[in-house]
N, C-alpha and C positions, 0 to 999 in steps of 0.2 A: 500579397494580400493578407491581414492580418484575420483570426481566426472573430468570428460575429456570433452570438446568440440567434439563432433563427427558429422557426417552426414550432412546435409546440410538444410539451413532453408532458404526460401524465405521471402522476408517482403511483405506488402500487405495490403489491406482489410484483407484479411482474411491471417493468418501466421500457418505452418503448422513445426512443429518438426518433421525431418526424410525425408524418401526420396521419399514420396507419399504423395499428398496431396489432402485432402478432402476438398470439397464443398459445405458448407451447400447451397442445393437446396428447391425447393417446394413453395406451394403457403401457406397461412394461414391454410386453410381448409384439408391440406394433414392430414394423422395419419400420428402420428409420428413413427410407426416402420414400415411401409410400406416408410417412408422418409429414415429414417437408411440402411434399406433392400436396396433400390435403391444405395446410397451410397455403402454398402461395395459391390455388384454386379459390379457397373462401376468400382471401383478400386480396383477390387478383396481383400480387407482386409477385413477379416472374423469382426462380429456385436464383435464378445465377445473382440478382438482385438484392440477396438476404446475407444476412450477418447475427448470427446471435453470439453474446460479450455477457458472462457473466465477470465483474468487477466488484473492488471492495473496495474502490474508492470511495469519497463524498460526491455527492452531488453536483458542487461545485465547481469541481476538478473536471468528472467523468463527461456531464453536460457539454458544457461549451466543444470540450473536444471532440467527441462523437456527433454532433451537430453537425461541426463545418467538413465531417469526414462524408457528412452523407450529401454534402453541398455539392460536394465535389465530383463525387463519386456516382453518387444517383442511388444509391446503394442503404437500403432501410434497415435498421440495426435495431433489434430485440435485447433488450437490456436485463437481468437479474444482479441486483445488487444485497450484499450485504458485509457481513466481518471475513477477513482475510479466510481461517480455516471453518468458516461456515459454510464459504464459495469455494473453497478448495473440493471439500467434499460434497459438495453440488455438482461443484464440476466435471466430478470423478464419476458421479452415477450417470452426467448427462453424456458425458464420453462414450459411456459403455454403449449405450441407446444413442449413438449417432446424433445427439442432438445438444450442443454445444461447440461451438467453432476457437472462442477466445475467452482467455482467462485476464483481466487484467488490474493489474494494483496487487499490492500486497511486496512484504520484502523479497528479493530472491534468494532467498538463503529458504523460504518456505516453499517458490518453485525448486530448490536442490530434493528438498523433500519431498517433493509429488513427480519428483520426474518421471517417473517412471507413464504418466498421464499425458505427458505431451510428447508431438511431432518438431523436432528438430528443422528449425529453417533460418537462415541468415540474412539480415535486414540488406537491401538492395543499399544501404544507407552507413555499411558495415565501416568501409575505410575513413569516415569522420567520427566513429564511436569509440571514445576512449578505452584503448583494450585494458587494460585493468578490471573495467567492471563486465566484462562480456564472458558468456558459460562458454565452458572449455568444450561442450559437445553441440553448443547449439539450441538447449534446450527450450531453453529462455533468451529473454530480449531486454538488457534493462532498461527503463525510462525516465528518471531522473535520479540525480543522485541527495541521496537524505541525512543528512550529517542529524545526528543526537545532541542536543544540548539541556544546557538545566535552564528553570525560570523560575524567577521568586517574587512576593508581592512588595513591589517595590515603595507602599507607605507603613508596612511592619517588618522589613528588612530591610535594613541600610546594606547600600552598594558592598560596605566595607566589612560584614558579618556573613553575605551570600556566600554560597557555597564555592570552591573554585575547581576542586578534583571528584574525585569518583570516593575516595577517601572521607573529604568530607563531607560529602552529601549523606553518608551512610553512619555517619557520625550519630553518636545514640542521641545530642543534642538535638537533632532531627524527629526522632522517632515518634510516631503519630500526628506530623507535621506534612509527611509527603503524599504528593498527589502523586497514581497509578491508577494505570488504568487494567482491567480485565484482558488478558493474554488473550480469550476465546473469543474478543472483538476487538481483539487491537492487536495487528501484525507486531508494529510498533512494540507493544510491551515485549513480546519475544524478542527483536530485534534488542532492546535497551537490558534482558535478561546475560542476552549471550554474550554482549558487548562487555558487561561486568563480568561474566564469567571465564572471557579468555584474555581479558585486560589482569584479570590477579591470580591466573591463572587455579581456578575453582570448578567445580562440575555445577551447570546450571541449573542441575535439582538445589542445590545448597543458597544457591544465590535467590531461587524464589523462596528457600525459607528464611533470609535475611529479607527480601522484599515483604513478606507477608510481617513479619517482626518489625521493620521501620513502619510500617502503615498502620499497627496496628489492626492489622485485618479490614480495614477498612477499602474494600478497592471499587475503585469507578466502575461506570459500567462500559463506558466506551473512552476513547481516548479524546472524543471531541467533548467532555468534561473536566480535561485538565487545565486548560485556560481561565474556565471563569470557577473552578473551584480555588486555582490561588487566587486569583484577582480579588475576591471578593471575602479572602480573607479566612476559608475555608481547611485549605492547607497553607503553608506557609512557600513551600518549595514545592517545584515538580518536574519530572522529564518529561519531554516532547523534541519533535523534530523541528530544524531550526526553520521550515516554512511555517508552520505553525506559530510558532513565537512569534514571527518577523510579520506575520499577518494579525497576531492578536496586537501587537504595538502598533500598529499603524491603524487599526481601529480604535485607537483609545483605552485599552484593556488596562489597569491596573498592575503591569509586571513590566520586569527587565527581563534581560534575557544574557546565560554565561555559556564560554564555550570553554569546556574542560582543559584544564591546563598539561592535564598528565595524559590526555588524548580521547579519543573518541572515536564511533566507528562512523562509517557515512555509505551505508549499504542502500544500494536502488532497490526502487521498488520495479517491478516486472513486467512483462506480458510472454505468454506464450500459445501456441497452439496447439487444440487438443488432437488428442489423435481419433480418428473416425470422422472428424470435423466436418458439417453436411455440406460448406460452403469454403472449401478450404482457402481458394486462389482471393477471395475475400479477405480472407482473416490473415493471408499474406500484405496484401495492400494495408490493410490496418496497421499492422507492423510497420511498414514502409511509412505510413506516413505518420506516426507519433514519434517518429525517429528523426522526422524529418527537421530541417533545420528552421522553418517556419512553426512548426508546433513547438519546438524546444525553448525557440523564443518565446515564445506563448507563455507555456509554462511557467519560465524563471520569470518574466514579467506580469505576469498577474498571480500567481500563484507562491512566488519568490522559491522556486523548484529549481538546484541546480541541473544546468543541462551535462547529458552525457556524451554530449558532442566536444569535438575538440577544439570547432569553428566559430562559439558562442562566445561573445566577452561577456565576462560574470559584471554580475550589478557590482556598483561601487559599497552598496552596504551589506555585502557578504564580507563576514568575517573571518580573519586568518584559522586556518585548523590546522591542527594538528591530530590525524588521522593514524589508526591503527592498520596492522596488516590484518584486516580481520578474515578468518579464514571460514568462507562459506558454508563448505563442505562438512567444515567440522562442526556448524551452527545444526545444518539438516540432519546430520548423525543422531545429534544430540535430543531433536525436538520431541520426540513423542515420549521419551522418558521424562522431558522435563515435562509438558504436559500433564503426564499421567502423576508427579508429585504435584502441579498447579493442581489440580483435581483432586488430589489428596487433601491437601490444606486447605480446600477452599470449599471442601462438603459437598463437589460437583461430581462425586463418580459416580458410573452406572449402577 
């Protein structure tokens, strides 16, 4: 059975899949299952029943799947959405207070960095999941895999002047040509920071003072502005991940799209579960089944997301990569230094 739109979802502060919607209430000081308890009481939906997901996915992504999860399941899920490290550290207060179950979207190399947040569990789904992208302790869970490519507007760039490497896109001919997007809403930007930084081998503080120097200072605000700012002729070039692209082309968007020659990273983006989690054996099923081999199909067919399954034949218009060994660990080492120089050059510190 292929995955449907059903029920109905409100947007919000808070975004709820199905047709009740729950309120995270209380003050700091409540317990947390005396906070649940009140919740499933007011809107009659039994504790074992509930699922709260904060995620930084889009909408479009997050929707349809959590939809058919609660088709299934019966199972009503409390949604907070927003940018990868907006929800990380949502998620980290909502942990403390028992009230948060699942963290999902965002690259894993950002769950290496908040591990210390989450409860360790292994997808019932593990022996079809390519072990290459799976946490050495558990931590995380990844859910598709996201190769980086470049895109350019393809009626003020001819095929034959686009960029082809990392080289030269960074090229000063470039410079105040490129679209980026803001690090503090866009997992992605981090993910495309670190990618440059252990491809020429560099410290990823230097690499966003070269990002901030090609842009001109000029940076998006989210990463769902890199599409129609080249398209329309705004920047000329820009990174994005290749579902992105591969979904701005088939809407008619204005750009082509390149896959770096000299390589590129293709890091999943996550899910994991928090710890104190009010509905834990919930937020296991959820695991289980975005992992599954019918949602993975899902994904890469409407979404053009490759799957991390092994079982999955890729679409025929996924294009060859050429993949780095990008090393995680050393991505989440790295992040809050680099952060704190994004923050420096970009007039954001406390």
């Amino acid at each position: 059975m292929g995955i449907s739109v059903k029920g109905r979802i409100k947007k919000g502060f808070t975004l709820l899949a199905g047709a009740s919607m729950l309120l995270l209430s209380g003050c700091a000081n409540e317990d947390a299952a005396q906070s649940v308890k009140e919740i499933s009481d007011k809107y009659s939906v039994a504790e074992e029943n509930q699922l709260i997901v904060y995620t930084s996915h889009k909408e479009e992504v997050y929707l349809p799947i959590i939809q058919e999860f609660e088709n299934e399941t019966g199972i009503y899920v409390d949604i907070q959405a927003g940018g990868t490290q907006e929800m990380m550290q949502q998620a980290k207060s909502a942990s403390e207070k028992g009230k948060c179950d699942i963290m999902f979207g965002g690259g894993v190399e950002s769950y290496e960095a908040w591990k210390d947040i989450f409860e360790p569990y292994e997808s019932s789904e593990k022996e079809q999941l390519d072990e290459a992208f799976l946490s050495k302790d558990g931590c995380w869970t990844p859910f598709t895999e996201l190769p980086i490519v470049f895109v350019y507007n393809k009626k003020l760039v001819h095929s034959s002047m686009a960029p082809q490497t990392w080289d030269e896109l960074l090229d000063s001919k470039w410079q105040g040509k490129i679209a980026f997007a803001d690090m503090d809403n866009s997992g992605t930007s981090y993910t495309i920071v670190s990618t440059i930084a252990q491809m020429q081998g560099k410290e990823p503080s230097d690499v966003v003072e070269t990002i901030i120097h090609q842009t001109n200072g000029a940076i998006l605000k989210s990463s769902g502005d890199i599409i129609p700012d080249v398209s329309n002729g705004t920047s000329l070039v820009g990174i994005t991940l290749e579902e992105t692209a591969l979904k701005a082309i088939d809407r008619g968007y204005n750009i082509d799209m390149v896959y770096p020659k000299d390589g590129t990273s293709a890091v999943p983006d996550g899910c994991g579960i928090l710890k104190n989690a009010p509905h834990e054996e919930n937020a296991k099923r959820f695991i289980d089944f975005i992992t599954s081999s019918q949602v993975q199909g899902f994904a890469m067919n409407q979404f053009y997301r490759r799957p991390i399954r092994t079982d999955v034949e890729l679409r025929e218009d996924f294009g060859k990569l050429n993949i780095i060994d990008f090393d995680v660990a050393k991505s989440a080492e790295d992040e809050e230094a680099t952060f704190d120089r994004w923050h420096q050059l970009t007039g954001q510190e406390d």
